[in-house]
Structure formats: C-alpha cells, structure tokens
C-alpha positions as CSV (number, residue, x, y, z in Angstrom):
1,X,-2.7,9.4,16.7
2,X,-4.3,6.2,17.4
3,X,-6.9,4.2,14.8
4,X,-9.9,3.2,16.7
5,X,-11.4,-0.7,15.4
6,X,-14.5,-1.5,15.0
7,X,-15.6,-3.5,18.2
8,X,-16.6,-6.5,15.5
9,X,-13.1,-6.7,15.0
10,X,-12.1,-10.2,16.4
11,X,-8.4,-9.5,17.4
12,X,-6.0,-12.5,19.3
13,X,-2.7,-11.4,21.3
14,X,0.4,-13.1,20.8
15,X,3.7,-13.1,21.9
16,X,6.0,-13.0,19.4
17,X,8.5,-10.8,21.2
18,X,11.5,-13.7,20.9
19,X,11.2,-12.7,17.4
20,X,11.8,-8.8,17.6
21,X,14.2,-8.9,20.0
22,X,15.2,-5.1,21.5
23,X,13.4,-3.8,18.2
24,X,10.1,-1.9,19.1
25,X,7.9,-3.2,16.6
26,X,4.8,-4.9,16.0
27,X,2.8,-7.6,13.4
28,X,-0.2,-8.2,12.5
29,X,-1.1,-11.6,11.4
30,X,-5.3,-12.0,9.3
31,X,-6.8,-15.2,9.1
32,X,-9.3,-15.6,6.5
33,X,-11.2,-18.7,7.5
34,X,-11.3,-17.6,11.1
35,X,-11.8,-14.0,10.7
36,X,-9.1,-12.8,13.1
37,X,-6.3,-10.7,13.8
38,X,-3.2,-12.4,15.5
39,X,-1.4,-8.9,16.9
40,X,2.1,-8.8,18.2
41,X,2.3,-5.8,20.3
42,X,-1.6,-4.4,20.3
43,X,-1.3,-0.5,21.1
44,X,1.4,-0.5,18.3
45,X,-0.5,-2.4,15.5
46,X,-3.1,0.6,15.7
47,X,-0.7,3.7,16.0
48,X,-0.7,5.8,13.1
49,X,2.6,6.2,11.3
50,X,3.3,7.0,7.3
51,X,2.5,4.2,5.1
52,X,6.0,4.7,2.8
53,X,6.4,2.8,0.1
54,X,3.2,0.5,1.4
55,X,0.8,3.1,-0.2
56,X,2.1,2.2,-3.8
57,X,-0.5,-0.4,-3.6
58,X,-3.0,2.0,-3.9
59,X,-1.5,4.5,-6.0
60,X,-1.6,1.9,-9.2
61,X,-4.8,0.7,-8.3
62,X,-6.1,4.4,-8.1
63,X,-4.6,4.6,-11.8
64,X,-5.5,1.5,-13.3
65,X,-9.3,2.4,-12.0
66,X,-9.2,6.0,-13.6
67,X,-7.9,4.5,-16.8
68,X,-4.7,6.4,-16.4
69,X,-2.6,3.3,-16.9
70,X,-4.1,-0.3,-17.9
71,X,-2.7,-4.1,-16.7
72,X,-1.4,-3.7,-20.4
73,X,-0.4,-0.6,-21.1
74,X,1.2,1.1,-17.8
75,X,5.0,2.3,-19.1
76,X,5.4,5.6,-18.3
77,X,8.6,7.5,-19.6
78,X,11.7,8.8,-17.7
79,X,11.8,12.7,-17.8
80,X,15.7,11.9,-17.8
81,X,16.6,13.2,-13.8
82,X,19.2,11.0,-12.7
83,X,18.1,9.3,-9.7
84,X,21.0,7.8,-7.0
85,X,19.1,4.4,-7.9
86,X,20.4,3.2,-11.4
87,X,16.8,1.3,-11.9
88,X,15.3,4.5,-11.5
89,X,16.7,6.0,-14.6
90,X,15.0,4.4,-17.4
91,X,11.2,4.2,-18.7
92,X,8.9,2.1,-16.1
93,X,6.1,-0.5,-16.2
94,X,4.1,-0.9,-13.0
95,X,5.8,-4.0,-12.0
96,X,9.4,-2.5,-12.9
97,X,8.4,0.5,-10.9
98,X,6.7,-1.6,-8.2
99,X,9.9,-4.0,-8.1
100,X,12.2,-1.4,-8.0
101,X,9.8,1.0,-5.4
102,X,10.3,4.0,-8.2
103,X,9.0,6.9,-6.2
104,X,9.2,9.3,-9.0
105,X,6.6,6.4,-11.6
106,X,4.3,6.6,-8.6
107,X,4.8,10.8,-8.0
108,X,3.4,10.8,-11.7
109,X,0.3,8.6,-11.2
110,X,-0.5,10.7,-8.2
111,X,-0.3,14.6,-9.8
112,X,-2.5,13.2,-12.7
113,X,-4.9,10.9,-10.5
114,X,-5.5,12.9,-7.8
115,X,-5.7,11.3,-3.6
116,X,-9.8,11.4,-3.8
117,X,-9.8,8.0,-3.9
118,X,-8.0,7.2,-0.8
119,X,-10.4,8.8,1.4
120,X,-13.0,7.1,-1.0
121,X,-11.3,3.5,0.3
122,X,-11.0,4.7,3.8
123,X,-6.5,4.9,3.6
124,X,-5.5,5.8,7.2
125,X,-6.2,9.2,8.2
126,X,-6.9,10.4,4.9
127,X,-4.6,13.8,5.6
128,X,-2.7,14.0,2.6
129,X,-1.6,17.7,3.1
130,X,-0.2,20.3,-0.1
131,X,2.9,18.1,-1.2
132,X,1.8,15.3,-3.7
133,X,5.2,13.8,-4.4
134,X,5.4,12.9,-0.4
135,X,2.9,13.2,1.1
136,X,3.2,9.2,1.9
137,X,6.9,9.5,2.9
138,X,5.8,11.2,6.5
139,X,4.5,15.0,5.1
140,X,0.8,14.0,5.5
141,X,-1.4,10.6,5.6
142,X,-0.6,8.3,8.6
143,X,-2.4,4.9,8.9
144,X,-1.8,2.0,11.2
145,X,-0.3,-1.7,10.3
146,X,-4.0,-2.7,11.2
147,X,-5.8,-0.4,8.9
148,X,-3.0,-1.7,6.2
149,X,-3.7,-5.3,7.3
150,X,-7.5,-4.7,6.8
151,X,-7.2,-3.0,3.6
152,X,-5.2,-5.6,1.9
153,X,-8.0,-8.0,2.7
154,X,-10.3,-6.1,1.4
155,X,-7.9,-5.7,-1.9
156,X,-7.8,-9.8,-2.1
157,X,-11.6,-10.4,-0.9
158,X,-12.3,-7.4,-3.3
159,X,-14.9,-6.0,-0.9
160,X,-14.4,-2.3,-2.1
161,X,-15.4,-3.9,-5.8
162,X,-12.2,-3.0,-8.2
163,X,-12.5,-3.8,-11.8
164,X,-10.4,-7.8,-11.2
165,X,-7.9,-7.3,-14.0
166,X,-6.6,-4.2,-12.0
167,X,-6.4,-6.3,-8.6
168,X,-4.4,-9.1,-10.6
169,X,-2.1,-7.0,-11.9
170,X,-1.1,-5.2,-9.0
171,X,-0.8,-8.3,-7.6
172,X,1.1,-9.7,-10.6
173,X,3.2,-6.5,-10.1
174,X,3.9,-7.0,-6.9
175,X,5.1,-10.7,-7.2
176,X,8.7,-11.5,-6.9
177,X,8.8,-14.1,-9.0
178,X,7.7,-14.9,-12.8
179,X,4.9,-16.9,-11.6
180,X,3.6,-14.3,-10.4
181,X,0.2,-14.7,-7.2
182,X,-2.9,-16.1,-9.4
C-alpha cells in the first residue's frame, strides 16, 4: 500500500544513493523555510510499512492529552514480568520509557487511551486491527516515512493544536541529552 500526497506537496529528488550503498532504503529530508521535501528514493518514501517504535511519539502525546499521564507526573509501575532488557524491569517515566523504547510503558498508555486519536491526527492508514499491545510492530497500522516526516512537522509547527507543555515534554523525552530540544 502506497500513501497518495497532496499535489501541494512541494517534493525535490536527490541522490543520495552513495550514502545507502546496496541497502534498499529511502530518506526524507523537510525544510521549513522552503516548504519542501528533499526524498531519497521517491516510490519508497510513500510506501506504507509499520511505524515500530516511531509511533511512541504519539502514544505519549495521546496520553498526556487525555490526562492519562502529565509532563510531571508520567511514572507508571512495573507489573514485575521480567523483560530480556534489564531497563525494562523497573518503574518508568516517559523519558526513561522513551530512552529505553519500553514497549510494555507504551502497551499500558495504549489499553487505557484507546487508538481514536490516531485516526483523529491522520497516523498512516489508521488500521490498527484487534491486538493493542502490537498493533504498531507490523499486526495493523502501516504509514509511510513521508506521512511520518509530515506529522512530525506538524508536531513541532503544532498545526494539529496540542496543549504546548505536552509537545515539550515529548520532546524533552525524546532528547538524548540533559539539555534536552527547547
């Protein structure tokens, strides 16, 4: 499955294929001031494929909007399964949980928050099928690196109007270092 662009879209080709190598890839490359795409690799940029550990953006902003969690109040507790990752295995804050991609913080988030609010912001191909805890991992929704590209600037330009403090600390979360984006 393909994602079709709005014609508006202003997209530039470039050849960046000394870069991948044999790897079958793609990039995709926004430019704020100009307003356009740089794509590596066009038909790829747009096919569909499962957004993995990509859609825990979303998932924490999805909580922090409902109120599930807040930018200062967002541990959630370790049921006490042992997990093959040792960072798993303990309580979690959203940026220990983002840092450490903790599928199971994000699993919990998800049963209580519900998935209405990715087809509310447009996430892929909004088919998120039965299975909650995977349904990101390649069971269900499938979106393109375009589509992931375009959402993240609408996340930064805040065009689909989240509360700020939740965009910061996503953000914040998401930072690898104590400085953190802002």
């Amino acid at each position: 499955e393909y994602y079709n662009p709005s014609d508006t879209l202003v997209m530039v080709e470039a050849d960046w294929g000394e870069f991948f190598g044999n790897a079958d890839g793609c990039a995709v490359v926004y430019d704020l001031n100009a307003d356009q795409y740089t794509v590596y690799n066009e038909p790829e940029v747009t096919r569909r494929v499962p957004p993995c550990s990509t859609y825990k953006i979303y998932s924490a902003l999805n909580a922090l909007e409902q109120g599930l969690i807040t930018p200062e109040s967002n541990t959630v507790s370790w049921d006490g399964t042992v997990y093959s990752f040792e960072a798993w295995n303990q309580d979690q804050t959203l940026k220990s949980a983002m840092q450490g991609s903790v599928n199971w913080y994000f699993q919990t988030l998800d049963r209580e928050a519900g998935t209405d609010f990715f087809a509310e912001i447009g996430y892929g191909d909004c088919n998120f099928g039965d299975n909650s805890d995977s349904y990101w991992n390649g069971s269900g929704v499938k979106i393109s690196a375009l589509e992931q590209v375009e959402l993240l600037v609408k996340l930064y330009c805040n065009d689909i109007d989240f509360d700020n403090d939740n965009i910061v600390a996503v953000m914040d979360a998401m930072a690898v270092n104590d400085e953190g984006l802002y």
